[in-house]
GUPAKE-41489 format. One record per residue (C-alpha): x, y, z. Coordinates in steps of 0.2 Angstrom, whole numbers, plus 5000, padded with zeros to 4 digits. Example, Ala and Ser with C-alpha at 12.3 -4.5 7.8 and 13.67 -1.06 7.14 Angstrom:
! residues 2
5062, 4978, 5039;
5068, 4995, 5036;
***
This chain:
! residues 425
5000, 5000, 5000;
5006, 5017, 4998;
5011, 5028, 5009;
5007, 5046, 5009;
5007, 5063, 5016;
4996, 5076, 5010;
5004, 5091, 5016;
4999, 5113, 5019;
4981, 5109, 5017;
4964, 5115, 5026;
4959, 5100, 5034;
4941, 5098, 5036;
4932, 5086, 5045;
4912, 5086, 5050;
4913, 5072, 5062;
4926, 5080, 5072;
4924, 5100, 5068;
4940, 5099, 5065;
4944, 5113, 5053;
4963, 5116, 5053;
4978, 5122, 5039;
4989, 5105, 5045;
4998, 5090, 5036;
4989, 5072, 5035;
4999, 5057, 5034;
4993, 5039, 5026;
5000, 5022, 5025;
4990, 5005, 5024;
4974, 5012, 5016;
4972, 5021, 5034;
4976, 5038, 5042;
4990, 5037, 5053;
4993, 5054, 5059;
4986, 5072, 5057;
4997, 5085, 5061;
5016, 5079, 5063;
5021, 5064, 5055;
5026, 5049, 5066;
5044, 5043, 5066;
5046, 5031, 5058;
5038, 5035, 5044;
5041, 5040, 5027;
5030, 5046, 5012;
5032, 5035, 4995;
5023, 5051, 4988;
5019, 5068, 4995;
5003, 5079, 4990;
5005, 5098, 4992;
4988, 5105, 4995;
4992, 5121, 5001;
4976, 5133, 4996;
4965, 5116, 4994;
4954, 5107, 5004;
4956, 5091, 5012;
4941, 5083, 5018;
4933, 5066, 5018;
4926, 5057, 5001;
4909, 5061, 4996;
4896, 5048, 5001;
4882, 5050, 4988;
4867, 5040, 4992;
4858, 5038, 4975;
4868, 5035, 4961;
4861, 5024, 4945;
4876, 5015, 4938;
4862, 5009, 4924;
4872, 4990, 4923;
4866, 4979, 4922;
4853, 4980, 4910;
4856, 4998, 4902;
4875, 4999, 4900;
4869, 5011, 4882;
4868, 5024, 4896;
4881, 5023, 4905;
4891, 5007, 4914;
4899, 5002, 4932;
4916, 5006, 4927;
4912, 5023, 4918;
4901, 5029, 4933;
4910, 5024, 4948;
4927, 5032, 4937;
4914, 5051, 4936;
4909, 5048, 4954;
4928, 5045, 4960;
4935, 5061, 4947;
4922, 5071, 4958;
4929, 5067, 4975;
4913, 5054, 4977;
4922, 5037, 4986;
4906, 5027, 4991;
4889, 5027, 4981;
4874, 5019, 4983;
4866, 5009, 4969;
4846, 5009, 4972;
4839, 4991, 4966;
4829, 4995, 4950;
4843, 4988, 4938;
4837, 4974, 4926;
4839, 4963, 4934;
4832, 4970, 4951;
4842, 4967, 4965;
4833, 4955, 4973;
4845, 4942, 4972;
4862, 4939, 4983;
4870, 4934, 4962;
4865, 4950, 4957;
4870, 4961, 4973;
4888, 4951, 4973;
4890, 4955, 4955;
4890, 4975, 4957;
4901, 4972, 4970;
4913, 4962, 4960;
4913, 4974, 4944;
4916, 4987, 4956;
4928, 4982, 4963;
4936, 4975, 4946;
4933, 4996, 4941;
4945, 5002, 4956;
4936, 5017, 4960;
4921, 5023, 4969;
4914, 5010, 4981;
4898, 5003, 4978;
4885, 4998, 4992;
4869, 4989, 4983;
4852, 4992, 4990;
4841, 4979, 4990;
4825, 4976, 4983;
4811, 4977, 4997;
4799, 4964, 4986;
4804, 4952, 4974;
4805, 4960, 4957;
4801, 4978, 4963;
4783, 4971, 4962;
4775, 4974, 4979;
4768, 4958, 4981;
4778, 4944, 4989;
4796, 4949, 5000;
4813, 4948, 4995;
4826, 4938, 5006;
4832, 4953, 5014;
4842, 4944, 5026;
4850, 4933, 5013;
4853, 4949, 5004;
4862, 4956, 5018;
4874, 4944, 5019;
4878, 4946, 5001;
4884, 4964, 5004;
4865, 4974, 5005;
4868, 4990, 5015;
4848, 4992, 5015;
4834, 4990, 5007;
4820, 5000, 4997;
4805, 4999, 4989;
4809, 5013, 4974;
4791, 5008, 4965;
4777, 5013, 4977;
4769, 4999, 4985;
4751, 4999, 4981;
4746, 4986, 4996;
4748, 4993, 5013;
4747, 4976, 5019;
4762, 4970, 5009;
4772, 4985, 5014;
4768, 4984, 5032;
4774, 4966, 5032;
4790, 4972, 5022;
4794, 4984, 5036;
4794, 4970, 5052;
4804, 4960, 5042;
4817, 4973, 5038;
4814, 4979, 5055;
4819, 4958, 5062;
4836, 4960, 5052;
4840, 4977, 5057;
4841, 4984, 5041;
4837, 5002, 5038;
4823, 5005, 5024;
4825, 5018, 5010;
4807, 5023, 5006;
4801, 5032, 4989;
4784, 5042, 4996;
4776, 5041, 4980;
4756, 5038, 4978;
4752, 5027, 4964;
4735, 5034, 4959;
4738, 5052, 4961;
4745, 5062, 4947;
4754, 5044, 4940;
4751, 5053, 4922;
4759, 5067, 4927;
4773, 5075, 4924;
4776, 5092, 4934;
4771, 5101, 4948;
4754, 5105, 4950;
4755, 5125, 4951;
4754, 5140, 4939;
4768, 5134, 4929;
4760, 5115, 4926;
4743, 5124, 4921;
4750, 5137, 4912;
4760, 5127, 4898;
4747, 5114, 4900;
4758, 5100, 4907;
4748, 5086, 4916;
4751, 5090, 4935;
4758, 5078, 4947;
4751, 5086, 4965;
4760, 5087, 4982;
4751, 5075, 4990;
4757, 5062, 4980;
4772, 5063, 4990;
4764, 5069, 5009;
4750, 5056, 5007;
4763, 5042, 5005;
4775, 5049, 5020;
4760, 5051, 5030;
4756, 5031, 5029;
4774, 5028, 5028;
4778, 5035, 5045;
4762, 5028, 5052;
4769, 5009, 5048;
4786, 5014, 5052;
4781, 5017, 5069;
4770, 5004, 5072;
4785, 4993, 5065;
4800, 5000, 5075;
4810, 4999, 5059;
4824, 5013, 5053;
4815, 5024, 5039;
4826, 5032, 5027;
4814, 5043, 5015;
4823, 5048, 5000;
4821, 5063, 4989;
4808, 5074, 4999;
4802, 5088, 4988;
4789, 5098, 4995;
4789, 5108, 5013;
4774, 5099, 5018;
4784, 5083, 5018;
4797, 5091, 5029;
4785, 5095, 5042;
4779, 5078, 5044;
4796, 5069, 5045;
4801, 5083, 5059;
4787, 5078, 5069;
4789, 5060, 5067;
4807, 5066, 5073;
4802, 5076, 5088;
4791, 5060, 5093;
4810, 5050, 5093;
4805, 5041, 5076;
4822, 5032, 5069;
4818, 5044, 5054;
4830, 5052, 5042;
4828, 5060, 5025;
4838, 5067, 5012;
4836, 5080, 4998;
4842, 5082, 4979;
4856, 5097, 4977;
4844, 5101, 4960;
4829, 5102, 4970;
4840, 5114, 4980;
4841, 5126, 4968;
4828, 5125, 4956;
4811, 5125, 4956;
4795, 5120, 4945;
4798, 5141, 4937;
4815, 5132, 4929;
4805, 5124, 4916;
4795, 5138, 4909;
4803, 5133, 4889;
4797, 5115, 4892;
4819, 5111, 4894;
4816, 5093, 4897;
4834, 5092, 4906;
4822, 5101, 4921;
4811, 5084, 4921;
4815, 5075, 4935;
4804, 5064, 4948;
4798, 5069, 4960;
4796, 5084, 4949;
4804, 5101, 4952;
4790, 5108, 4966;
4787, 5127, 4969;
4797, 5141, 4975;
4791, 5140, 4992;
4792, 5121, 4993;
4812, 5125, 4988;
4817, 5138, 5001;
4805, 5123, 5014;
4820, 5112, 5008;
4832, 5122, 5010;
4826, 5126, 5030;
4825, 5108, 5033;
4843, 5106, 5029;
4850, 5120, 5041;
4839, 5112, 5053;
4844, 5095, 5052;
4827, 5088, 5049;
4834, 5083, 5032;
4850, 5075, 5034;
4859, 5072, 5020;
4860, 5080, 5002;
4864, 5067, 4985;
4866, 5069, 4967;
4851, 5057, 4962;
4863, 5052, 4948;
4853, 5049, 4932;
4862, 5046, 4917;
4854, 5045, 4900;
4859, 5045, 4879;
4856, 5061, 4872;
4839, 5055, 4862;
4829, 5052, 4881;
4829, 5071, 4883;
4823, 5075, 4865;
4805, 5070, 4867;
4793, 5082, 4871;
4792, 5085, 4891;
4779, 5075, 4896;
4788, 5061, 4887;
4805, 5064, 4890;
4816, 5053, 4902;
4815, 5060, 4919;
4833, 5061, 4929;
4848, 5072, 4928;
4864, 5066, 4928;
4872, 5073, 4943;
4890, 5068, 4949;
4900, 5079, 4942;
4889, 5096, 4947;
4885, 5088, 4966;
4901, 5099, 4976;
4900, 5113, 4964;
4882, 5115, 4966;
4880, 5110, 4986;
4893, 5126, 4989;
4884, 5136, 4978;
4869, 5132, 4991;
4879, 5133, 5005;
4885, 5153, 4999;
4863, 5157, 4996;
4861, 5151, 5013;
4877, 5157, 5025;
4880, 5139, 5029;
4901, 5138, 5032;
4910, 5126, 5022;
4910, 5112, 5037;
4891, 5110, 5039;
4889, 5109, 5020;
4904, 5093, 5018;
4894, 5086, 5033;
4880, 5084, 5023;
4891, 5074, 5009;
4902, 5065, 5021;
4898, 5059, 5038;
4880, 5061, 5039;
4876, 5049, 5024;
4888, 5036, 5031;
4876, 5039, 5050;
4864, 5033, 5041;
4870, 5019, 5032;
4878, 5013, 5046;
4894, 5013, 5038;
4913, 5018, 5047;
4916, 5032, 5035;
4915, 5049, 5031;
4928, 5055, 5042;
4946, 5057, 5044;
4950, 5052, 5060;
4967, 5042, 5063;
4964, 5022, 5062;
4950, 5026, 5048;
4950, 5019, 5030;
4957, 5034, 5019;
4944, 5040, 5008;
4949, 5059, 5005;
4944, 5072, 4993;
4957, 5085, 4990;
4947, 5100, 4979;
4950, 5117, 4976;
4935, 5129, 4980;
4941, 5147, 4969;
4944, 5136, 4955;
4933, 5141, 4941;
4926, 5130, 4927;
4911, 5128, 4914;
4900, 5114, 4913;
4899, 5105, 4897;
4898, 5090, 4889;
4919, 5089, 4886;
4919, 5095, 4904;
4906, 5081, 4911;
4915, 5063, 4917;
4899, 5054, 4917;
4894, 5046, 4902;
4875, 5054, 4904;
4876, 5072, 4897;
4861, 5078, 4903;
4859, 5092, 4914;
4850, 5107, 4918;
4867, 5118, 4922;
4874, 5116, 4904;
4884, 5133, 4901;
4884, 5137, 4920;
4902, 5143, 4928;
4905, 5133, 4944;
4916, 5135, 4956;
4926, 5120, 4965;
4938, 5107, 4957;
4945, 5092, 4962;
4963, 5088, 4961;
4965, 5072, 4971;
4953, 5055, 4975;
4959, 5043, 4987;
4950, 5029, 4990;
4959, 5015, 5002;
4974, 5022, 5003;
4975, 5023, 4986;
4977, 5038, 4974;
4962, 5034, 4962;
4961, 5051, 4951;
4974, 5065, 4949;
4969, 5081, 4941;
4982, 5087, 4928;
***
């Protein structure tokens, strides 16, 4: 393994407030020392960071790698490469590949290809019922053993009854669920917000309560289940509201939030720009700065780049029948300090929200750089100034909504394990 000393940077790390212009010294995949160098050691390679951040790899908790079963999008190898280029060390694949991952073969086989890659970490999610179908349960303990971090349901769950049960089993094998609040009869021929904008371009609406009708039954069964409740891409304020009760009530409830619903709202696709659709759909203005207050209060815990990538010709249909997604790893830092300068949030609650919150909870021994942990570090450059395009985009989906933007933030170094992964040069 190699040994290395990244030296003159800012240090930044969340889980420890620690926030500090000091060296950092590595050897056998872990940090060793922070500050002075120990003795005995000496650095195969040496990293000047002086004017950089050093902080912990971004933990991304939605990414679609698209393989297997739609590797003309994008593949494994070329998405865990984009995540790993944009400071990203662990992703989270959600379980509607095709196959499903509902299967120990199929969760062992991400993991395995992966690996084989050599960049990003990759923690599968699990199907919560056997095909995504929402009728019978998937294994979800053999799942775990086969490397599962959690499990979700992604497609609604249309019986209560099925859910319910699907919850005391996760709940039996301590497994935290990642839930999609999604009605599947409101607004399912929908394809934007139900507001001004919708009516006004005459776009089938999709309303808020699909989303707070399915968090308000979700919560019910999570508490009368006692299972951990993840709730994924919250997009209106009236869904905030309901998981901070649920929190206040001590509910083992977290959620998290897309950097694009962040900073864009359902006014961003007044021209019909397809790159804007996206599901849940881009909500209203007030439903955007509800967000954004959830975050600073902590009632939304983590922020993720919902990582859609799709060919060029997905986005060229007319809006209601485009694709909906963006493809999101290479704008998530750039866009999360963007956010962070619109709401005064310092640069070390912003990283927390990429970094050790995420790995909280996914249970996982991350996110940090404390001495004895794994090194996964990000070393990025936060006045460095580029323009996102599609020579300029690592991911093999080049479609997004900040096309032409100037975003400030670069990264210079990815080390994953010890290991230097990516280099900028």
């Amino acid at each position: 393994m190699d040994t290395i000393s990244i030296i003159e940077g800012r240090v930044i790390d969340p889980a420890t407030n620690l926030d500090l212009v000091t060296d950092l010294h590595i050897a056998d995949g872990k940090i060793i020392a922070i500050g002075n160098a120990p003795a005995d050691f000496t650095a195969a390679k040496e990293i000047n960071a002086k004017n950089k951040i050093v902080c912990p790899g971004f933990i991304d908790l939605s990414v679609r790698l698209r393989e297997p079963g739609a590797e003309y999008k994008a593949t494994i190898r070329s998405e865990t490469e984009a995540a790993a280029k944009n400071g990203i060390t662990t992703v989270c694949c959600p379980p509607d590949t095709d196959p499903v991952i509902d299967s120990p073969a199929i969760a062992e086989l991400l993991q395995q290809r992966s690996a084989k890659a050599g960049m990003a970490k990759v923690l599968p999610l699990a199907a919560l019922t056997k095909g995504l179908k929402g009728e019978h349960l998937a294994e979800m303990g053999i799942l775990k053993q086969a490397g599962c971090i959690a499990v979700s349901d992604v497609r609604p769950i249309v019986n209560t009854n099925v859910l319910r049960h699907a919850l005391e089993y996760a709940a039996t094998c301590d497994l935290t669920v990642f839930l999609h609040p999604i009605d599947p009869w409101l607004g399912n021929s929908g394809c934007a917000h139900e507001g001004v904008v919708s009516t006004r371009l005459g776009l089938t609406a999709i309303p808020e309560q699909t989303e707070t009708i399915a968090v308000a039954r979700d919560l019910l069964l999570v508490e009368n289940s006692g299972v951990r409740a993840h709730f994924c891409r919250l997009s209106s304020g009236k869904s905030v509201e309901m998981i901070q009760q649920a929190q206040d009530k001590g509910l083992a409830v977290t959620a998290d939030v897309s950097i694009h619903h962040l900073l864009l709202s359902d006014i961003d696709i007044h021209l019909y720009d397809s790159q804007c659709k996206v599901c849940p759909p881009l909500r209203s203005s007030l439903d955007k700065q509800a967000l954004g207050d959830g975050l600073k209060n902590n009632i939304i815990n983590a922020i993720c780049s919902d990582h859609q990538p799709h060919e060029a010709e997905a986005k060229l249909n007319p809006f209601s029948m485009a694709a909906a997604g963006i493809s999101g790893l290479d704008t998530l830092l750039p866009q999360c300090l963007r956010f962070a300068e619109q709401m005064g949030m310092d640069l070390i609650t912003i990283l927390s929200y990429l970094t050790e919150k995420p790995a909280a909870i996914l249970g996982i021994d991350a996110g940090t750089l404390q001495v004895g942990k794994v090194a996964d570090i990000c070393i990025f450059d936060p006045n460095k100034n580029w323009t996102l395009n599609q020579d300029t985009m690592y991911s093999m989906g080049k479609n997004s909504p900040f096309f032409g933007q100037e975003l400030k933030a670069k990264v210079y170094f990815t080390i994953i394990n010890g290991k230097v992964v990516y280099e900028y040069l």
